[in-house]
SEGUFI-504359 format. One record per residue: z, y negated, x negated of N, C-alpha, C in turn. Coordinates in pm, 1 decimal. Each point is the difference from the previous one (the first is absolute). Layout:
REM SEGUFI-504359
- Z	Y	X	Z	Y	X	Z	Y	X
...
***
This chain:
REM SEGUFI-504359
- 0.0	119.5	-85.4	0.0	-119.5	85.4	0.0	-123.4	-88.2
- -59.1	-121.3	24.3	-58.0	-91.6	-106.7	190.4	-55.6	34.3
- -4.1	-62.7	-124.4	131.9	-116.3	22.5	-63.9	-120.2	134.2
- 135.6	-56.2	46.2	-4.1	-107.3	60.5	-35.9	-112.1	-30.4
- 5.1	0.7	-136.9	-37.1	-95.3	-58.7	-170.6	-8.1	-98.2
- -47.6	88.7	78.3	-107.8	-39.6	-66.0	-130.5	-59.4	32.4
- 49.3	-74.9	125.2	-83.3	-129.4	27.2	12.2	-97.1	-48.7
- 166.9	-8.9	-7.3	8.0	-125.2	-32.1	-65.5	-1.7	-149.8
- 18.4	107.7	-75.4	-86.5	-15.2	-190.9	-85.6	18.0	42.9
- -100.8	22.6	70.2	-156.6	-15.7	-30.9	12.3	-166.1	76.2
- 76.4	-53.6	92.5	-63.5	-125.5	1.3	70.1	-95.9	-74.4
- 68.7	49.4	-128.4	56.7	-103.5	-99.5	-146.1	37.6	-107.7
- -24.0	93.6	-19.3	-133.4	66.5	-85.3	-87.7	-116.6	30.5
- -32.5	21.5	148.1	-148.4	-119.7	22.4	33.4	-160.2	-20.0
- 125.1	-9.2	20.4	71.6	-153.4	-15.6	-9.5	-55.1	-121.8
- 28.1	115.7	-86.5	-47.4	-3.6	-154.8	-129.5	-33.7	-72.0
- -60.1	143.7	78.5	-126.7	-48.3	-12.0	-89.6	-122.1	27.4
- 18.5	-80.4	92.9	-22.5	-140.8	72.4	6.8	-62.0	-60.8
- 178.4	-42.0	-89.7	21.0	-94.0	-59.7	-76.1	9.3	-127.4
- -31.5	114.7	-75.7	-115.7	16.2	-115.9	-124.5	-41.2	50.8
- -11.0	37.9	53.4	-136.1	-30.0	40.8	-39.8	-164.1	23.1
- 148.1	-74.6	43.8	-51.6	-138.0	73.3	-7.7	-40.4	-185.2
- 104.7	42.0	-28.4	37.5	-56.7	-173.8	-182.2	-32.1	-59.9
- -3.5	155.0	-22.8	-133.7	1.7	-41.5	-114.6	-115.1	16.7
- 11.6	39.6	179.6	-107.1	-101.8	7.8	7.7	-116.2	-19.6
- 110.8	-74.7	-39.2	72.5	-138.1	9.9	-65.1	1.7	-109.7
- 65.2	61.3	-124.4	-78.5	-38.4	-156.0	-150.7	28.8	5.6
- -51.5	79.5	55.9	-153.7	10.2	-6.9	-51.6	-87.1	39.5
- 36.6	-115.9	88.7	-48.2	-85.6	80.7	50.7	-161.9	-47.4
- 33.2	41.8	-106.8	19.6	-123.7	-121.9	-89.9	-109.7	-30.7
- 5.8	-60.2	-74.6	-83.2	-75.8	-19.4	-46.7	58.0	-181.8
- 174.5	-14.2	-72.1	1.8	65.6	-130.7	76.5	101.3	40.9
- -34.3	112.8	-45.2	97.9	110.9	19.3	72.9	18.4	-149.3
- -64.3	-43.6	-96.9	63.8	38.7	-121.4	-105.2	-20.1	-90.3
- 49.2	1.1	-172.5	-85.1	-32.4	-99.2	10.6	92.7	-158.1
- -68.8	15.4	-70.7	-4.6	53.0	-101.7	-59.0	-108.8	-104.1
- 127.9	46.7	-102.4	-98.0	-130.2	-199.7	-23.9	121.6	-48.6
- -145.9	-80.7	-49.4	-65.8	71.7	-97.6	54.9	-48.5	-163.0
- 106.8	53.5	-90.9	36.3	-26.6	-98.4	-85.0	-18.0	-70.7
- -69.9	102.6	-29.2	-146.9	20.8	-118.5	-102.6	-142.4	57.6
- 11.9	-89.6	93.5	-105.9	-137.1	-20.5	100.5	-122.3	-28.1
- 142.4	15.0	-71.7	100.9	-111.2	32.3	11.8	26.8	-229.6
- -2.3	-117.4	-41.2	-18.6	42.2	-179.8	106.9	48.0	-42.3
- 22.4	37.7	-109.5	127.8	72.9	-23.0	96.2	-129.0	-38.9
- -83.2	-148.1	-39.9	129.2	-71.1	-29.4	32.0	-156.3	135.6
- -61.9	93.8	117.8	34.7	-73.2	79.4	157.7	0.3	43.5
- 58.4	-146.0	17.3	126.6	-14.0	67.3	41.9	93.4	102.8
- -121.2	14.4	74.9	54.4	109.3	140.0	64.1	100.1	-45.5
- -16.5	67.7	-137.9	49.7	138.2	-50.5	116.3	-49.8	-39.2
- 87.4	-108.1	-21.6	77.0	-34.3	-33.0	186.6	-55.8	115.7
- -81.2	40.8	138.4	80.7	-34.2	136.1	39.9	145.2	35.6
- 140.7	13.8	-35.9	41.6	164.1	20.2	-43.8	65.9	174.8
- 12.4	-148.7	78.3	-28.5	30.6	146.4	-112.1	87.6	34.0
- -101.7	-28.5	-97.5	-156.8	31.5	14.2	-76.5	90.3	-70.7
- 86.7	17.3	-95.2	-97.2	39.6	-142.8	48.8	224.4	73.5
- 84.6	21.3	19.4	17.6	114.9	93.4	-72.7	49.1	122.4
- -57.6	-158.3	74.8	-71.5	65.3	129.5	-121.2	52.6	-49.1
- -26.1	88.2	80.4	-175.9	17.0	38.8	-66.8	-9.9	112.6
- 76.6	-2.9	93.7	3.6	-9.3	159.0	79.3	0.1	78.9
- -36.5	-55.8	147.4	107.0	-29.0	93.8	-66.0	25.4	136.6
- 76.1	39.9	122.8	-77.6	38.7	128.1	119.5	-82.6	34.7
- -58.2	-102.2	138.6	145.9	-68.4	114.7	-9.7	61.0	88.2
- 158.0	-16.9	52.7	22.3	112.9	130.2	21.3	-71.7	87.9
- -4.0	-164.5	-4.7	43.1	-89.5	101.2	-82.7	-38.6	-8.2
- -19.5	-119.6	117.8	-125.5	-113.0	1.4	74.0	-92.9	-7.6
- 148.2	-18.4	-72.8	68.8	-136.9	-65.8	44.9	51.6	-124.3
- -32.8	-43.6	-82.1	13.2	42.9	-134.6	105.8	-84.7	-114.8
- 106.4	-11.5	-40.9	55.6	-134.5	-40.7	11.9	75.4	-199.4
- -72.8	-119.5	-113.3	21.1	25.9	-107.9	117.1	-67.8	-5.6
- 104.1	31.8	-120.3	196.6	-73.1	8.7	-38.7	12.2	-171.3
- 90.3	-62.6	-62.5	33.2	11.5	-120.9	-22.0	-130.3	-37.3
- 105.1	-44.4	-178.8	-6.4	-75.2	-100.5	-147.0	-33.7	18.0
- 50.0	-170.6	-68.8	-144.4	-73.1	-34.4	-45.7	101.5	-129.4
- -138.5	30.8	0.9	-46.7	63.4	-101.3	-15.4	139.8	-7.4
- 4.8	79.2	115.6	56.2	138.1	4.5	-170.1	34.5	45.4
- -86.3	-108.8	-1.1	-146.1	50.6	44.5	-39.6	41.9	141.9
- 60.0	-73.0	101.1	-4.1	-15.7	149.4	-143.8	-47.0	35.3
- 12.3	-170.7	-42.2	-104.1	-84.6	3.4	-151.5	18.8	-27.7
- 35.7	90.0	-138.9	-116.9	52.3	-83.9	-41.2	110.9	113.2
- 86.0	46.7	0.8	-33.8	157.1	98.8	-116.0	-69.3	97.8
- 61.2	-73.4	98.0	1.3	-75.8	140.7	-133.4	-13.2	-60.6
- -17.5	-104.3	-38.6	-116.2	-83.1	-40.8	-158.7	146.2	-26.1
- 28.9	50.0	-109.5	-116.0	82.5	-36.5	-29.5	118.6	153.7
- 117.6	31.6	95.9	-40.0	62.4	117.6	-89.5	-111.7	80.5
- 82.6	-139.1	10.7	-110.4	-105.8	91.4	-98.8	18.4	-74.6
- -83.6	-53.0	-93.4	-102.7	-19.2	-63.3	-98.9	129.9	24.4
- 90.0	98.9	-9.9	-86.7	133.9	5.3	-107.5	34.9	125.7
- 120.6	-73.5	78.0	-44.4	22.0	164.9	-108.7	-127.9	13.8
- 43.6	-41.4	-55.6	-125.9	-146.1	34.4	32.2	-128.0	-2.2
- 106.2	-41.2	-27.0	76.6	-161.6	32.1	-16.2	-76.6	-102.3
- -41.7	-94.0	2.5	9.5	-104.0	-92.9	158.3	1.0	-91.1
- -14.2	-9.4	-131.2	104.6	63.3	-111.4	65.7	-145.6	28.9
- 26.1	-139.2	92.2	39.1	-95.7	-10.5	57.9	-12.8	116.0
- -25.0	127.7	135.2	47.1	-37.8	102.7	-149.6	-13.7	90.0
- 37.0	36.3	109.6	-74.0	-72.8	146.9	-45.6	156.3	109.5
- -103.2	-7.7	15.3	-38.8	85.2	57.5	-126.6	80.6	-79.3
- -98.0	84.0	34.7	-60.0	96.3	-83.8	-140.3	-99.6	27.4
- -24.6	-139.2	41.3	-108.3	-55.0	-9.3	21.1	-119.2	-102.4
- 110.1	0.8	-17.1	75.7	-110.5	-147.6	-99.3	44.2	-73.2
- -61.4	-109.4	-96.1	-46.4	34.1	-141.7	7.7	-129.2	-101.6
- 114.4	-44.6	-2.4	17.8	-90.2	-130.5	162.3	17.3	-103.0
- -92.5	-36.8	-85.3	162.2	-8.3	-148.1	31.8	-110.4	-97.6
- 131.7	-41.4	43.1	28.8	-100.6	-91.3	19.3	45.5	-140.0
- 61.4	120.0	-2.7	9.0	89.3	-103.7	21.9	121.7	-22.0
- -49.5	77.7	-108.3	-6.6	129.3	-31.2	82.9	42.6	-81.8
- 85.2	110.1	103.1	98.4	18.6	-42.6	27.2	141.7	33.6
- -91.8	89.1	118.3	-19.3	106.1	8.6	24.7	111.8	-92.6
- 84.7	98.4	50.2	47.6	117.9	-151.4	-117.1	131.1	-12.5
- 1.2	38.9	-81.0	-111.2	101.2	10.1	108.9	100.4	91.1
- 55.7	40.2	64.9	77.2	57.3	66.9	-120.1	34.8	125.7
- -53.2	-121.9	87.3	-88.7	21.3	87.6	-162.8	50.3	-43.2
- 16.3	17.2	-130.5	-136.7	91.2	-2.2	21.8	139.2	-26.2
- 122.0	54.4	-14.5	37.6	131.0	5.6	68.5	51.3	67.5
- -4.8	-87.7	135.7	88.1	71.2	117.0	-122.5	60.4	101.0
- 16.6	115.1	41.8	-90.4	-12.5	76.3	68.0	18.0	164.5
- -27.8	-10.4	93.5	62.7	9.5	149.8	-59.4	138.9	86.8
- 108.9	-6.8	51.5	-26.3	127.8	107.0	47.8	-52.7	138.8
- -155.0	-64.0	72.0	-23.4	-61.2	118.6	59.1	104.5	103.6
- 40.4	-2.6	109.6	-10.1	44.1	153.6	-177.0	-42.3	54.6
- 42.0	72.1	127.9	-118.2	27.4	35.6	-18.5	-122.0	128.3
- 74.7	-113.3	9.1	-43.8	-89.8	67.8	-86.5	-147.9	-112.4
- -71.7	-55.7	118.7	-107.0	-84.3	-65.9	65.3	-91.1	-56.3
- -13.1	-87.1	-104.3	68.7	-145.2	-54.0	-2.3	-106.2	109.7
- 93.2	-31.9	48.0	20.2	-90.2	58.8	1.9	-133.4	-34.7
- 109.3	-85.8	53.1	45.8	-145.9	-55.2	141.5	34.8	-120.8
- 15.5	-80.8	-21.2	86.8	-1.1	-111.4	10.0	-111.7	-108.2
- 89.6	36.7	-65.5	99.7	-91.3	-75.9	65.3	-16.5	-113.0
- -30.6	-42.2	-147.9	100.6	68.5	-89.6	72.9	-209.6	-16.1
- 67.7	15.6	-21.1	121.6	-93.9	36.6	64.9	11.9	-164.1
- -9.8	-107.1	-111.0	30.8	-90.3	-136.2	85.3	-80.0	18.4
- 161.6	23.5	8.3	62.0	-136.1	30.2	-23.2	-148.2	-123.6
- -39.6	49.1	-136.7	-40.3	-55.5	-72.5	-157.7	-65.7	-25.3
- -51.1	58.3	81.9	-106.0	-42.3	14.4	-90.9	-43.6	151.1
- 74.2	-47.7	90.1	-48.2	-0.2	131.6	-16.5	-131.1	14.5
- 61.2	-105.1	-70.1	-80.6	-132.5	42.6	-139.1	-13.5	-60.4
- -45.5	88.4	-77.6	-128.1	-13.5	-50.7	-64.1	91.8	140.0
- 37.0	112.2	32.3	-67.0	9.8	116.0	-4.6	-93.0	135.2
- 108.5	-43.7	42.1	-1.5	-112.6	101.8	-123.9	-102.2	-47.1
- -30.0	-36.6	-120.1	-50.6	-117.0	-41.9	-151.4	37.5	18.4
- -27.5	145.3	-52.4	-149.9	26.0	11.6	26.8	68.0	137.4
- 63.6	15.4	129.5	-12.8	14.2	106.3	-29.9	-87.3	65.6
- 51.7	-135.9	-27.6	-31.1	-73.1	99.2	-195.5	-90.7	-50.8
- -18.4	11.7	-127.3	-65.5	-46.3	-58.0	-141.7	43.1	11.7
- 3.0	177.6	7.0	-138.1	84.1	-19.4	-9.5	136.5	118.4
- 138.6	-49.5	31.4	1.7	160.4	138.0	35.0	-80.2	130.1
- -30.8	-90.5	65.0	59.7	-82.6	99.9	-92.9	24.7	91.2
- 14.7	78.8	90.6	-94.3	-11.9	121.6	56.6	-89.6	105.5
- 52.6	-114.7	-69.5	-17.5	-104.5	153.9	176.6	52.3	92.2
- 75.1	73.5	-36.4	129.8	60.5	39.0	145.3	-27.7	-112.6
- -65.3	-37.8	-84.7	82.3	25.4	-126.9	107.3	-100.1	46.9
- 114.6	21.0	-35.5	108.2	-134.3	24.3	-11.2	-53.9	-145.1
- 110.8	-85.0	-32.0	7.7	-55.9	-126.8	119.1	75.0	-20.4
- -30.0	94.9	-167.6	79.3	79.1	-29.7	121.7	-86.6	-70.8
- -49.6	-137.3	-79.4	62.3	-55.0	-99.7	82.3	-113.9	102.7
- 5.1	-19.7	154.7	57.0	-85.1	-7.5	110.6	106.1	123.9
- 13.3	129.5	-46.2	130.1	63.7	70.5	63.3	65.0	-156.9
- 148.2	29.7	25.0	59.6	98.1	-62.9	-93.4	75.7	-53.4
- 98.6	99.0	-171.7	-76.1	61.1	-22.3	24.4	177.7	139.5
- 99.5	-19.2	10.1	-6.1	119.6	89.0	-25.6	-8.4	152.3
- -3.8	-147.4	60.6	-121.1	16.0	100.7	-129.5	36.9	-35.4
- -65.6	-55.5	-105.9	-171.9	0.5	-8.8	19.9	202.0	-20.7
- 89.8	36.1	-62.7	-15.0	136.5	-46.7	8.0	62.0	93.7
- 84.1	-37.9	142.5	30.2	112.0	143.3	-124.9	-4.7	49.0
- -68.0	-157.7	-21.7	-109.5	27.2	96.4	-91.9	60.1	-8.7
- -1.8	-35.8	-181.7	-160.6	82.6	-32.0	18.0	126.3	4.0
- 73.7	95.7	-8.3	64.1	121.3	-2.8	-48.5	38.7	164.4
- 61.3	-53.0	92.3	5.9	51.6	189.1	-146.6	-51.9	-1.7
- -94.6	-109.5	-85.0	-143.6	3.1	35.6	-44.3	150.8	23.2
- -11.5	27.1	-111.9	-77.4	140.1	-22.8	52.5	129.0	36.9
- 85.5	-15.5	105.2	52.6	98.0	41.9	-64.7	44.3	143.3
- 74.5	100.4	78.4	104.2	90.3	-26.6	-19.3	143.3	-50.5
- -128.3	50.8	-72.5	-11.2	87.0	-8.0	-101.1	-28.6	-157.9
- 100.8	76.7	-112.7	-92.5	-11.5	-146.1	76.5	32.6	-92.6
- -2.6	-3.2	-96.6	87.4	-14.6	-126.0	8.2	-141.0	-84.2
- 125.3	52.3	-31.1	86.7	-155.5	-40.3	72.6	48.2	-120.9
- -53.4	-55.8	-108.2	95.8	31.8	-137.2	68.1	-177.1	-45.0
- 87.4	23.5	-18.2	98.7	-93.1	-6.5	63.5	13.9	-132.7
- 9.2	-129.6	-114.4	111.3	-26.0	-114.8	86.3	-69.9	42.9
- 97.3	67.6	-24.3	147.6	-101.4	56.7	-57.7	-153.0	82.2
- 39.7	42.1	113.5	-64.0	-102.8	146.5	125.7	-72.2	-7.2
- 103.5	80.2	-12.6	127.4	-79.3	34.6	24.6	-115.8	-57.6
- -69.0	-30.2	-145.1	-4.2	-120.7	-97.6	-19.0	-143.4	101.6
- -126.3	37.5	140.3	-15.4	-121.0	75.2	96.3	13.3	149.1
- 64.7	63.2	9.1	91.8	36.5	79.8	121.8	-64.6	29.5
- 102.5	-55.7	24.3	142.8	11.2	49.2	25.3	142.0	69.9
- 144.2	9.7	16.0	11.3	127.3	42.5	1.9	38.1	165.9
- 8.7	-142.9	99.2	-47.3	18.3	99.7	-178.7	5.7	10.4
- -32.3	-52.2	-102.7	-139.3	57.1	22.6	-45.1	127.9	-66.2
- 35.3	80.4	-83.2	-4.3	119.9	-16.2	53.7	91.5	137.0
- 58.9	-57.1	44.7	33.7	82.0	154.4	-105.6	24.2	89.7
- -71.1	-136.8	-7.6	-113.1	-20.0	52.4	-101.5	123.8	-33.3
- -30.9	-41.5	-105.6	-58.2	166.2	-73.5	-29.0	119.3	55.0
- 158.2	12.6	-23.0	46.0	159.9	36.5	-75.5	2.7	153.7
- 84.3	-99.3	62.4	-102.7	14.4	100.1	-167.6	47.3	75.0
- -72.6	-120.4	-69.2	-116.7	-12.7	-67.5	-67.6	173.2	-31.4
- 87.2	59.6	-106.9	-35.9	94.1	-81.4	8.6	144.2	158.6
- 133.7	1.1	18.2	-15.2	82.3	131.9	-110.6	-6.0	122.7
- -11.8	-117.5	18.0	-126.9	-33.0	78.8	-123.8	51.9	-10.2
- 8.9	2.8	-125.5	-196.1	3.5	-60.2	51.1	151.7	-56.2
- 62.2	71.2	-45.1	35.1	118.2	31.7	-50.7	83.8	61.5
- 97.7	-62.9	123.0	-30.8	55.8	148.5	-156.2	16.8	64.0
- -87.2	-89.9	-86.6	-108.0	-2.0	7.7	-121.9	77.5	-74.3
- 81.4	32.0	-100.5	-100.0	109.7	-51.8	-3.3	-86.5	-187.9
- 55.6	-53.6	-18.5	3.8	-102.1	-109.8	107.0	42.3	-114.6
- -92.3	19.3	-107.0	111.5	79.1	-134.0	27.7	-125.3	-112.7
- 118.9	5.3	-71.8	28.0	-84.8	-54.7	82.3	78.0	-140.8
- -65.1	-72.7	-140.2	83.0	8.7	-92.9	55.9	-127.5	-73.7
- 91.9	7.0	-48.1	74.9	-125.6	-10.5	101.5	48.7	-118.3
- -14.2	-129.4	-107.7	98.5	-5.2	-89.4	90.3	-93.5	47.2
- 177.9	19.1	-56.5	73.5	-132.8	56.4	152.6	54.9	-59.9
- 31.9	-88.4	-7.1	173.2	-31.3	-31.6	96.2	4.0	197.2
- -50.5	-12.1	25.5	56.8	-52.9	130.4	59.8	91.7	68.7
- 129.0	21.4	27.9	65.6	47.1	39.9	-4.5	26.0	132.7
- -49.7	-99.0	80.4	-22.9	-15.8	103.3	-156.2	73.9	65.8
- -127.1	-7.8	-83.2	-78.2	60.8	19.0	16.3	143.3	-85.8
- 99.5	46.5	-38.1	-15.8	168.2	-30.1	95.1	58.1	90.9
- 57.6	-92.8	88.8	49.0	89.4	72.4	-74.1	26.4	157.6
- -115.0	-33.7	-23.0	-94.2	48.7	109.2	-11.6	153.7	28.9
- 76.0	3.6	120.9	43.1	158.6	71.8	-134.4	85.7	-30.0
- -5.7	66.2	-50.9	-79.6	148.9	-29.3	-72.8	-23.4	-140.6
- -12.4	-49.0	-36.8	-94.1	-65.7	-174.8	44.1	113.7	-83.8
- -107.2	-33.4	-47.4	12.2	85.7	-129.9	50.0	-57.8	-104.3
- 72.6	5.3	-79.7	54.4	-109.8	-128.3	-27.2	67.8	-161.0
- -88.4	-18.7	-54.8	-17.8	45.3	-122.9	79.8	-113.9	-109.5
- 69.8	27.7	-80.4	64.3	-60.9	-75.9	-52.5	49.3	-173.2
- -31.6	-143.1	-27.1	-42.8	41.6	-97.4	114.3	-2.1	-165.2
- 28.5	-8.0	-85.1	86.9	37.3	-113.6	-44.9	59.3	-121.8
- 92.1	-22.4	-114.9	-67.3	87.8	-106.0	-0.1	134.3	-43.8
- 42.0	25.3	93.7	-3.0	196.2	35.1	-113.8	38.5	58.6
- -55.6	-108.4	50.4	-103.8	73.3	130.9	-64.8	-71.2	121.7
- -27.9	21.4	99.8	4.5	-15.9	152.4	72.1	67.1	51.0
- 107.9	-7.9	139.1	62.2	81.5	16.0	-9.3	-68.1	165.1
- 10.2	88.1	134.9	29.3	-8.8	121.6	134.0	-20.3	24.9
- 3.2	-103.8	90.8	167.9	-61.0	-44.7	8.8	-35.3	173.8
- 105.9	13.5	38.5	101.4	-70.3	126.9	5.8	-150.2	-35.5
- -18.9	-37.3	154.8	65.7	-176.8	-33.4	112.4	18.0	-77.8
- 91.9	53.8	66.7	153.0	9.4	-110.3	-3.3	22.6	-118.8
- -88.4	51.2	-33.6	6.5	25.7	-152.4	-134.1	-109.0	-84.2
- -16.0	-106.9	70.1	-85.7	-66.0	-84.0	38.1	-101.4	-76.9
- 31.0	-37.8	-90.3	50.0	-129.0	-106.7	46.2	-116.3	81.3
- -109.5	-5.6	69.0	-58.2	-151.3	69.0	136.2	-5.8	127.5
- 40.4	120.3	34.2	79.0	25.6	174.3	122.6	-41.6	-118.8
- 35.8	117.8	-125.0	129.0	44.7	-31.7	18.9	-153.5	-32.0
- -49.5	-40.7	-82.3	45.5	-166.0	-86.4	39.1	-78.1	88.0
- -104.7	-32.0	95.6	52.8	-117.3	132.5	96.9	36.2	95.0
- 63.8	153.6	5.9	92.8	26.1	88.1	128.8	-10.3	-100.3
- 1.7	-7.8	-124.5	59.3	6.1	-124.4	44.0	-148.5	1.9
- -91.6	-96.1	-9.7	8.9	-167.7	27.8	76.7	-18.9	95.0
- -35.5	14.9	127.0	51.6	-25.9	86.0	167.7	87.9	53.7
- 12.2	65.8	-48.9	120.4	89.5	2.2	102.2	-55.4	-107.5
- -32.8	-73.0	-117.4	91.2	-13.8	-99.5	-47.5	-167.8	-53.2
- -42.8	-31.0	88.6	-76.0	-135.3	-81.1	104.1	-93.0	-129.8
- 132.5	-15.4	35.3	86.3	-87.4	-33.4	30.5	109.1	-128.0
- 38.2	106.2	-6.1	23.7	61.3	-129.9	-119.9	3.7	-80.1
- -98.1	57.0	54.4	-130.6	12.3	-91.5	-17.8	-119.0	-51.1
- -54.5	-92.2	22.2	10.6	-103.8	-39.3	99.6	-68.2	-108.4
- 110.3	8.5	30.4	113.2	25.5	-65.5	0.4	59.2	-194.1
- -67.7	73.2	55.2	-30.2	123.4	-142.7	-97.6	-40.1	-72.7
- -98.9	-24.2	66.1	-124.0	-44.5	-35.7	0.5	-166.9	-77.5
- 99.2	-51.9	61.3	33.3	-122.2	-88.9	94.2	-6.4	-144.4
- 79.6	86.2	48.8	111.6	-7.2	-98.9	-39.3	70.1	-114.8
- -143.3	114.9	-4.5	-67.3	23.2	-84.8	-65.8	-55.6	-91.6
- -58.8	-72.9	91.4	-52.2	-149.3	-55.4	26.1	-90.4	-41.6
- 90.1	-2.5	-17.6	142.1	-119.1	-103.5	25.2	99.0	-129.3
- -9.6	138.1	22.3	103.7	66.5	-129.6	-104.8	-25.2	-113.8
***
């Protein structure tokens, strides 16, 4: 006689099965699903071999369609970020994939030895987002891409002109982002999060480097943290960026404290 219970395991079996399956199709239906460097086209006395973060990878597959890079200035986030935009098509200065100007060249050979592993939906709209370099895009936006809609980027905030041009090209594309939060306050990083769930919800994948505490703790993300051990998949809780500012804010008057009186000895 079968157990009583063996409906209920075959319909935890198919429940299982479902949720693989939606998984699956979620990453197949990417925009980037993941990337591979080709070491052998990068020289042997290039700097890149010299970033412990990087010089170990050979590849990467995402399992989210929010992706967050974390780590120290210098840990090769940016670099990363940058040679995946470029790969895909974006102007190495920022804008969208019909951008084509440079104030300067500064591009790493990183993006000629990455190569990408597309999903099987078409290129959409999209976005790669330079907090260091976006008033040069505002400037040749309003200048050489203006169809008659454009607002004036230079006479709002830098993180209004950035929400807007961002929700332009939305709600459905990819959006690679270098630390956004730079034009941000932290009620407008809320905004974001927002923002980011929205276009989500829409079918819209996003990778993003950032310090921001506030944008890595976007509910379901993936958080790659980068370091000189490695890359490593990390919990908000366990990211530098969460521990330090909950660290600040938990002890401000002693830390501080220490940190001065160091500074006198």
């Amino acid at each position: 006689m079968l157990d009583s219970g063996w409906k209920t395991n075959i319909m935890d079996a198919k429940y299982l099965r479902t949720i693989l399956w939606l998984q699956k199709k979620e990453v197949i239906f990417m925009f980037i699903r993941g990337f591979s460097i080709h070491w052998d086209e990068i020289q042997e006395d290039s700097y890149l071999r010299n970033i412990p973060a990087l010089r170990g990878m050979n590849g990467f597959m995402f399992t989210h369609p929010v992706t967050f890079f974390s780590g120290e200035n210098g840990t090769g986030k940016s670099t990363l970020l940058e040679a995946i935009a470029v790969a895909y098509g974006f102007n190495a200065e920022g804008g969208t994939r019909n951008y084509h100007f440079s104030t300067y060249d500064d591009v790493s050979d990183l993006q000629k030895a990455i190569r990408l592993v597309q999903g099987m939906r078409k290129r959409p709209s999209g976005y790669f987002f330079r907090a260091e370099s976006f008033f040069n895009v505002a400037t040749v936006t309003m200048t050489e891409y203006d169809d008659g809609t454009m607002p004036d980027y230079h006479a709002q905030s830098h993180g209004e002109s950035f929400l807007h041009f961002m929700q332009r090209y939305g709600p459905e594309g990819i959006f690679i982002m270098d630390e956004p939060e730079a034009a941000l306050s932290p009620q407008r990083q809320l905004t974001l999060l927002m923002t980011i769930h929205q276009m989500e919800q829409a079918g819209s994948q996003f990778i993003i480097a950032t310090h921001s505490p506030i944008l890595l703790g976007y509910p379901g993300a993936e958080i790659l943290s980068f370091d000189d051990t490695g890359i490593h998949a990390r919990t908000w809780e366990e990211t530098e960026s969460y521990r330090i500012t909950k660290l600040f804010i938990e002890n401000r008057d002693r830390l501080l404290q220490r940190m001065f009186e160091s500074e006198d000895e």
